[in-house]
C-alpha positions as CSV (number, residue, x, y, z in Angstrom):
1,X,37.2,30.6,-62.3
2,X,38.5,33.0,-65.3
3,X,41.6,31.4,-66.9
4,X,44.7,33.3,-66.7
5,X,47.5,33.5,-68.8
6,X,50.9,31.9,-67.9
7,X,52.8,34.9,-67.6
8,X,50.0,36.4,-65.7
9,X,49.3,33.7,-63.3
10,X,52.8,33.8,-62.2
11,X,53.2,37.2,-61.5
12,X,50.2,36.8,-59.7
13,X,51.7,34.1,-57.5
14,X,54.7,36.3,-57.1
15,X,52.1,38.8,-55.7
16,X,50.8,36.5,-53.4
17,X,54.3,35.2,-52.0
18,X,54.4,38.3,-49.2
19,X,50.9,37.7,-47.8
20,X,51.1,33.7,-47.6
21,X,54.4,34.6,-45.9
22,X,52.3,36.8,-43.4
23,X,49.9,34.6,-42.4
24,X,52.2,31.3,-42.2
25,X,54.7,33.9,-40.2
26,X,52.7,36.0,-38.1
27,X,50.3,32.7,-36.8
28,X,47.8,35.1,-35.4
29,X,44.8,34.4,-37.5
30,X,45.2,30.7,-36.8
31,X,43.6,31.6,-33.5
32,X,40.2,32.3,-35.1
33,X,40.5,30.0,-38.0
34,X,41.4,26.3,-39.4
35,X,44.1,25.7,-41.7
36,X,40.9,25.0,-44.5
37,X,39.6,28.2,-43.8
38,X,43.3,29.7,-43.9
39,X,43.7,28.3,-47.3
40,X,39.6,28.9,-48.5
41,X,40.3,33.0,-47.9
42,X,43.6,32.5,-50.1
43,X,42.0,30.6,-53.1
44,X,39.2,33.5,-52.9
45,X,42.1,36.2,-52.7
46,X,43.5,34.6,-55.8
47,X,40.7,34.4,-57.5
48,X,39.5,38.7,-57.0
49,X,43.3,39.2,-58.7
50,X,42.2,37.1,-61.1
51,X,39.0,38.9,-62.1
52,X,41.3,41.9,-61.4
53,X,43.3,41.2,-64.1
54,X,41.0,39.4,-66.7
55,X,38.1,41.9,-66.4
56,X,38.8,45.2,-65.6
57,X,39.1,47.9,-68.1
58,X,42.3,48.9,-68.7
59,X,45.7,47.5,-68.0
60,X,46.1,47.1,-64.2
61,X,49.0,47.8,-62.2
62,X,48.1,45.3,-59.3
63,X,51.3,46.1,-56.6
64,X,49.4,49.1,-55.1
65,X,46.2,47.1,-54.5
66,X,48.4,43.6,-53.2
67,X,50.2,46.5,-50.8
68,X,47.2,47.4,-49.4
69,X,45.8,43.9,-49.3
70,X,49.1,43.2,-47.0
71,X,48.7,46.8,-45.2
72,X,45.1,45.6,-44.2
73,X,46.0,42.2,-42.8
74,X,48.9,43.9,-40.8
75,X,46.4,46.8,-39.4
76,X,43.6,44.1,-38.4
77,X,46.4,42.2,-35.6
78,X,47.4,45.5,-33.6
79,X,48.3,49.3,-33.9
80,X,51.6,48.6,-34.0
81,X,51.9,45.6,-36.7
82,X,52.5,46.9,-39.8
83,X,53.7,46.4,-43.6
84,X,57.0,47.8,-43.8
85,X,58.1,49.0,-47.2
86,X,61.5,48.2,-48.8
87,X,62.9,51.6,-48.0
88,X,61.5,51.6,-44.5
89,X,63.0,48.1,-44.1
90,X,66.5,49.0,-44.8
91,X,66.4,51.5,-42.3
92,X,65.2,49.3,-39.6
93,X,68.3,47.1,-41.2
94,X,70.7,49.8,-41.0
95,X,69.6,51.2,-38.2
96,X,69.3,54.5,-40.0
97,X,68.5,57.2,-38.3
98,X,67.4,61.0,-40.0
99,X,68.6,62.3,-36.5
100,X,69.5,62.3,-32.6
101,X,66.8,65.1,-32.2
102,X,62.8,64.3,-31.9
103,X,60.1,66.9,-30.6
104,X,59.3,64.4,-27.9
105,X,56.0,63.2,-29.6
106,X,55.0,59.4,-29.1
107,X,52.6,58.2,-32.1
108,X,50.0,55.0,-32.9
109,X,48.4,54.4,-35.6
110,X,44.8,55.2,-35.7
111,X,43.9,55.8,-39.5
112,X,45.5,59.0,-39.2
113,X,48.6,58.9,-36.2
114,X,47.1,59.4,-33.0
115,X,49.0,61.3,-30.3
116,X,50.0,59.0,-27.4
117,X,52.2,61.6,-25.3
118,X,53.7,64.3,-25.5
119,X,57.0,64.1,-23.1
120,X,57.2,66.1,-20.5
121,X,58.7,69.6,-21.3
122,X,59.2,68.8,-24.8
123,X,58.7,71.3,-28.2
124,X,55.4,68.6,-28.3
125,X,54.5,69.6,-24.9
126,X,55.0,73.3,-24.8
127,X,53.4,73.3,-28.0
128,X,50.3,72.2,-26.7
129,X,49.4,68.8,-27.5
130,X,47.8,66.3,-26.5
131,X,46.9,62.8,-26.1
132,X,44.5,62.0,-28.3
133,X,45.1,64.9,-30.7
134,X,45.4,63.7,-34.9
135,X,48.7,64.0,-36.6
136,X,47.2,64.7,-40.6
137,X,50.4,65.6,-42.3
138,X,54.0,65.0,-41.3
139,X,56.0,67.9,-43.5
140,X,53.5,67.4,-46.0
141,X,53.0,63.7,-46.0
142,X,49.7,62.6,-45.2
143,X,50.0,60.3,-42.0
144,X,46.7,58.1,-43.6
145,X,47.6,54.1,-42.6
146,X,51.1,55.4,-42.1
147,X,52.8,52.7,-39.4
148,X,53.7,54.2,-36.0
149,X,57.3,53.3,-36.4
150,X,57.7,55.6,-39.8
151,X,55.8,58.1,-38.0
152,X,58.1,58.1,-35.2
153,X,61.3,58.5,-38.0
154,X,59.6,61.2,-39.6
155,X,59.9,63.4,-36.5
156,X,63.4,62.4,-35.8
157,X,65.6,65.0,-37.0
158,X,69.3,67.2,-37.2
159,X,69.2,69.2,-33.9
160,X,68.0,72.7,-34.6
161,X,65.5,71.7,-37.9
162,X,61.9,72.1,-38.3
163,X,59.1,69.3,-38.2
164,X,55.5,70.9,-39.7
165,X,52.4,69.0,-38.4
166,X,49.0,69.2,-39.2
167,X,47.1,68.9,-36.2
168,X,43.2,68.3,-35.7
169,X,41.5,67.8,-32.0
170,X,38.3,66.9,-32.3
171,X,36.2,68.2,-35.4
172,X,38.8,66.9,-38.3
173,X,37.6,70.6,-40.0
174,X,39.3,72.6,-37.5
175,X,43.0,71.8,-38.0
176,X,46.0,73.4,-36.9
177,X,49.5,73.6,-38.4
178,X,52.4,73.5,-35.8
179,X,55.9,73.5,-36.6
180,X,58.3,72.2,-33.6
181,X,61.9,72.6,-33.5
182,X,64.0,69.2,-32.9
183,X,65.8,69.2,-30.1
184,X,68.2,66.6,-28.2
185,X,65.9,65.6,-25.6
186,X,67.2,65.4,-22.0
187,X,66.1,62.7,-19.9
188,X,62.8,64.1,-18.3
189,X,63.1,64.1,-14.4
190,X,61.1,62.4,-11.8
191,X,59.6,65.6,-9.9
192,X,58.4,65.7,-6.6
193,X,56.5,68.0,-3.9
194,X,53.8,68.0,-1.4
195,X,50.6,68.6,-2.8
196,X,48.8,68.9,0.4
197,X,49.4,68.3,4.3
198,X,50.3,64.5,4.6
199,X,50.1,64.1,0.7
200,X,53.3,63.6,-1.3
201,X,53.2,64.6,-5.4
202,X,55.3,62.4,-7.3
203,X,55.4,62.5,-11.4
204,X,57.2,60.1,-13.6
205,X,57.5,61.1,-17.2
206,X,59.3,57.9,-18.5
207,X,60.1,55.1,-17.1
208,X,63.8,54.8,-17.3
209,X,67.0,52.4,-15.8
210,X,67.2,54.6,-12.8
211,X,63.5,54.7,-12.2
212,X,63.4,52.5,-9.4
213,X,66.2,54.1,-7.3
214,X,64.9,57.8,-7.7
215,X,61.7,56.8,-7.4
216,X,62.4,55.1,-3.7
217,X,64.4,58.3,-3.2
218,X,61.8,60.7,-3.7
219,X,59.4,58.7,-1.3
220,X,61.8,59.3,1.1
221,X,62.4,62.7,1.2
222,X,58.8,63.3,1.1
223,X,57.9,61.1,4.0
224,X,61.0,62.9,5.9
225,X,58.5,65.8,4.4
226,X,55.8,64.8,6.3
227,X,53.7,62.8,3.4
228,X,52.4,59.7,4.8
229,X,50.5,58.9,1.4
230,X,51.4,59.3,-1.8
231,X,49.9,59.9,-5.3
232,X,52.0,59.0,-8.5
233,X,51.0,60.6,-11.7
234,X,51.4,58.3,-14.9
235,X,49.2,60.7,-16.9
236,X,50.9,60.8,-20.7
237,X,53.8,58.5,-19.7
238,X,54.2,56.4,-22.4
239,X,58.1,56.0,-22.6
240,X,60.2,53.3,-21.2
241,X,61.4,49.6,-21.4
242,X,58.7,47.5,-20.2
243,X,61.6,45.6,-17.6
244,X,62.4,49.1,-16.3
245,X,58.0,49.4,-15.2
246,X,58.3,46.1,-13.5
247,X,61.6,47.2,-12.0
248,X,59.7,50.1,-10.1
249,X,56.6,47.9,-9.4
250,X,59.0,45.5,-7.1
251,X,59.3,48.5,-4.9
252,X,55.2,47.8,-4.0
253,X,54.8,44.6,-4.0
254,X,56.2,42.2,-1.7
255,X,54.7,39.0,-3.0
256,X,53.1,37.8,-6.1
257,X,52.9,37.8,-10.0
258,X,53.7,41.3,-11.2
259,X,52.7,40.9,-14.9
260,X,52.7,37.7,-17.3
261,X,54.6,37.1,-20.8
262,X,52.1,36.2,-23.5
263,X,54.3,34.2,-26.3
264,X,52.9,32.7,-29.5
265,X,55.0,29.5,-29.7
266,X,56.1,28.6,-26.1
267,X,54.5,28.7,-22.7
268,X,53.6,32.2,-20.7
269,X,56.4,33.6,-18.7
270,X,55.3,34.6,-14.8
271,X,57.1,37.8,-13.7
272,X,57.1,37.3,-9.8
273,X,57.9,39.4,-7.1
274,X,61.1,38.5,-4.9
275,X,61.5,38.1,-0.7
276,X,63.6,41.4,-0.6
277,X,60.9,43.1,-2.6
278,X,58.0,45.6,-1.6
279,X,60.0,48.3,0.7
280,X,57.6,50.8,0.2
281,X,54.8,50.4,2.1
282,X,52.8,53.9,2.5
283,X,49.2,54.2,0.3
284,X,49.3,55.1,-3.1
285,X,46.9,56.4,-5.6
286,X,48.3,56.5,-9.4
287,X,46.5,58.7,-12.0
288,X,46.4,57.7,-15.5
289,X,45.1,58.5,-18.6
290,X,44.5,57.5,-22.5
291,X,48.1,58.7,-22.7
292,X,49.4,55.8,-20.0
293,X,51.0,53.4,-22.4
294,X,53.8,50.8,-21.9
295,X,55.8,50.4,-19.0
296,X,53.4,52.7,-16.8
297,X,50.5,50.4,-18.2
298,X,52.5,47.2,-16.5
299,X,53.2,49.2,-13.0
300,X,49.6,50.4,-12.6
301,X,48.6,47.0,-13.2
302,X,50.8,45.5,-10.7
303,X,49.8,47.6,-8.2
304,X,46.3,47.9,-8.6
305,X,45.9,43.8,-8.7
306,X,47.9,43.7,-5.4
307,X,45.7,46.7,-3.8
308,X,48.6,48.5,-3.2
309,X,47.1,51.2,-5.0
310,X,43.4,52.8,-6.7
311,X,43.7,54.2,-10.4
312,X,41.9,57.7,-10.7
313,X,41.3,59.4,-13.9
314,X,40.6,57.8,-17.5
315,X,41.4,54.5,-19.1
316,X,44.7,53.7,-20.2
317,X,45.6,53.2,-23.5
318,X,46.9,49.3,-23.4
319,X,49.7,49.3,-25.5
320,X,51.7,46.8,-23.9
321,X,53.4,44.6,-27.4
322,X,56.9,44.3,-27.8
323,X,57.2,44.4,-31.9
324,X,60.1,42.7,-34.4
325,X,61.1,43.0,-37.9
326,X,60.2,39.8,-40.2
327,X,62.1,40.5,-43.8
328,X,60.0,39.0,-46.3
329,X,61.5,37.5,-49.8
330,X,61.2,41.0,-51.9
331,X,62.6,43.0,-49.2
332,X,59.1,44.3,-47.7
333,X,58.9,43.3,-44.3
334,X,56.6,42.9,-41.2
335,X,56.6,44.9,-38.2
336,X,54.7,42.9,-36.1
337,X,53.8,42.0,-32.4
338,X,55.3,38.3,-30.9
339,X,54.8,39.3,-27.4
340,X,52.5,40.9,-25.0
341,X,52.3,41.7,-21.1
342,X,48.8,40.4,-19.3
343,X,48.2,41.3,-15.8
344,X,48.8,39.4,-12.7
345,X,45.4,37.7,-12.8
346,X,46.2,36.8,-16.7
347,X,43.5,39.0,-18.0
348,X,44.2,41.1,-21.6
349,X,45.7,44.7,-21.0
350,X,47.0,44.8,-24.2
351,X,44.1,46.9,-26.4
352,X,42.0,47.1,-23.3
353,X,43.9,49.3,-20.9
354,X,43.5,49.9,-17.4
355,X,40.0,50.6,-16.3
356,X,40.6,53.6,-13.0
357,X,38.9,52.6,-9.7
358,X,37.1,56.7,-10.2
359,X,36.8,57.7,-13.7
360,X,37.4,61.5,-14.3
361,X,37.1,63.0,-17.4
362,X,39.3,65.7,-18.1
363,X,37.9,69.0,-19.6
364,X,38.0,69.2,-23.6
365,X,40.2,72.1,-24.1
366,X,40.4,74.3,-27.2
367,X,43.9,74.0,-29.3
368,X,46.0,76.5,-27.2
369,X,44.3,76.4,-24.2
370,X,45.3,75.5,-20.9
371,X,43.1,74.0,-18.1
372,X,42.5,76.2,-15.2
373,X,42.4,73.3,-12.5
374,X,43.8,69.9,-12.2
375,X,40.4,67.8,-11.3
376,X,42.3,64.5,-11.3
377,X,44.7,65.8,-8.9
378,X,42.4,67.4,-6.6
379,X,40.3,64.2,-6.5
380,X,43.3,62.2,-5.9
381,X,44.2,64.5,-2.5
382,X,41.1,64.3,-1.8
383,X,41.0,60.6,-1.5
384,X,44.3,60.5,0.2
385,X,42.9,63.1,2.8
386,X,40.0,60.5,3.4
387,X,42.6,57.8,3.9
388,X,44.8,60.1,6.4
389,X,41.7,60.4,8.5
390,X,40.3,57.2,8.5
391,X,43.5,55.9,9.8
């Protein structure tokens, strides 16, 4: 191995301090490897900064390349897990905020940010986008390896100011720039209708506290309606408290596991349904998309495994990790993943998603352009027609 000097071989070990935090910390790649091969990848880490160092041809300023070192190993556990910076960290610390107002855009990291959802009747939404539209630029900042949760900051704003986006669908050569006005977002609304004789239309754009009791509500003004089935559309809901999506799923299911806590360090947690639970009683077919995330991921799940309703549309996005802040020594940080949500059976949803019982794909629409029929939903009251008349 090159020899180092003193001076440098400290500074490298200072370099290193962060990332052996990480991995003793985080615990994740202990899964896939021994403590040997923990320590083997370290002493070979330590050994490319010190051919870094030693051999290269000019003077090397060797933060940016540790940073990215500690970016990678983040990036490689989830979309969500991240390295934090120092200025990002004091944020999450202070609980800083640049303002009550957003443009109702949810964000993951996928090289670039990847759209998740846009809420319903948002400045996102009436702009146009999209689940899986690219975010480029955030006011001029390239959103490259960019962490969700600075992404999501970065669109927080002063009521009233401007947000500019670079936006590609698609071909990355055929970008758009949007600029959204931030706005203090009201709750979005459960709404409700009937789509079709005997078919009740339910959407739920987030899934809030209240969730639960308007959503009983709205079944039963519908069935005083008429409906005697019932679709629920999940498509691009992403928002809500993962307690508030099992909240609503207790209204289905009468008996049995509704989802499963995955910890590192203690046992699994089993979420059970209760004796009063499972009122509702009337089929249900739930339409989902890539833009299902979250909370809407663990009630189609729920239901689904207790055949108390089929999943129409595309697959879900499985994003179902609740994240914390690690601090490390130099005031960087970890935003990383310590617990996830399986499905009743204890299979992964997290990164997998929900696979739909008829997979629709929905059109590809220019930037701007707006679909002239709703295939999922016609499929869906199709189905529930079937089910009317087989009864």
């Amino acid at each position: 191995m090159w020899l180092m000097t003193s001076k440098k071989r400290i500074y490298t070990l200072a370099l290193l301090v962060p990332i052996i935090a990480f991995i003793v910390i985080s615990g994740f790649f202990s899964q896939a490897m021994t403590r040997d091969d923990t320590f083997r990848h370290l002493a070979v880490f330590n050994d490319v900064v010190s051919i870094v160092l030693k051999n290269y041809v000019e003077e090397v300023d060797i933060t940016p390349a540790v940073e990215g070192a500690m970016r990678g190993l983040s990036e490689a556990l989830d979309s969500d897990s991240a390295y934090l910076t120092q200025e990002l960290v004091q944020s999450i610390i202070a609980n800083d905020s640049l303002g009550k107002a957003d443009i109702g855009l949810d964000v993951i990291r996928q090289y670039y940010l990847r759209v998740v959802s846009a809420l319903d009747g948002s400045p996102a939404a009436r702009a146009g986008l999209k689940p899986g539209d690219y975010v480029r630029f955030i006011d001029g900042k390239v959103t490259r390896h960019m962490a969700s949760l600075e992404g999501m900051q970065l669109l927080q704003g002063a009521p009233g100011t401007t947000v500019k986006l670079l936006v590609f669908r698609g071909n990355a050569n055929e970008s758009h720039t949007v600029e959204l006005i931030r706005e203090e977002l009201e709750n979005a609304k459960i709404q409700s209708r009937i789509a079709s004789t005997g078919v009740g239309y339910i959407r739920i754009p987030e899934f809030r506290k209240d969730t639960p009791v308007l959503l009983q509500e709205n079944f039963q003004e519908l069935s005083k309606a008429g409906a005697k089935n019932f679709i629920v559309d999940l498509r691009g809901t992403s928002r809500g408290d993962f307690d508030y999506g099992i909240a609503a799923a207790r209204l289905f299911v009468k008996s049995g596991t509704l989802t499963i806590q995955q910890f590192r360090e203690r046992d699994n947690e089993v979420i059970s349904s209760d004796m009063s639970d499972g009122n509702l009683t009337a089929p249900v077919i739930l339409l989902i998309n890539n833009g299902t995330s979250g909370a809407a991921e663990i009630f189609a799940a729920a239901l689904n495994h207790h055949d108390r309703a089929s999943l129409i549309g595309q697959q879900s996005l499985g994003r179902v990790a609740q994240q914390k802040l690690v601090a490390l020594p130099d005031g960087s940080g970890l935003w990383i993943s310590y617990l996830r949500y399986l499905m009743p059976n204890g299979d992964q949803l997290h990164e997998r998603g929900l696979t739909p019982d008829i997979k629709i794909e929905e059109p590809d629409l220019e930037f701007g352009e707006t679909p002239l029929q709703d295939s999922v939903l016609e499929k869906a009251i199709e189905q529930s027609t079937e089910v009317q008349l087989a009864a």
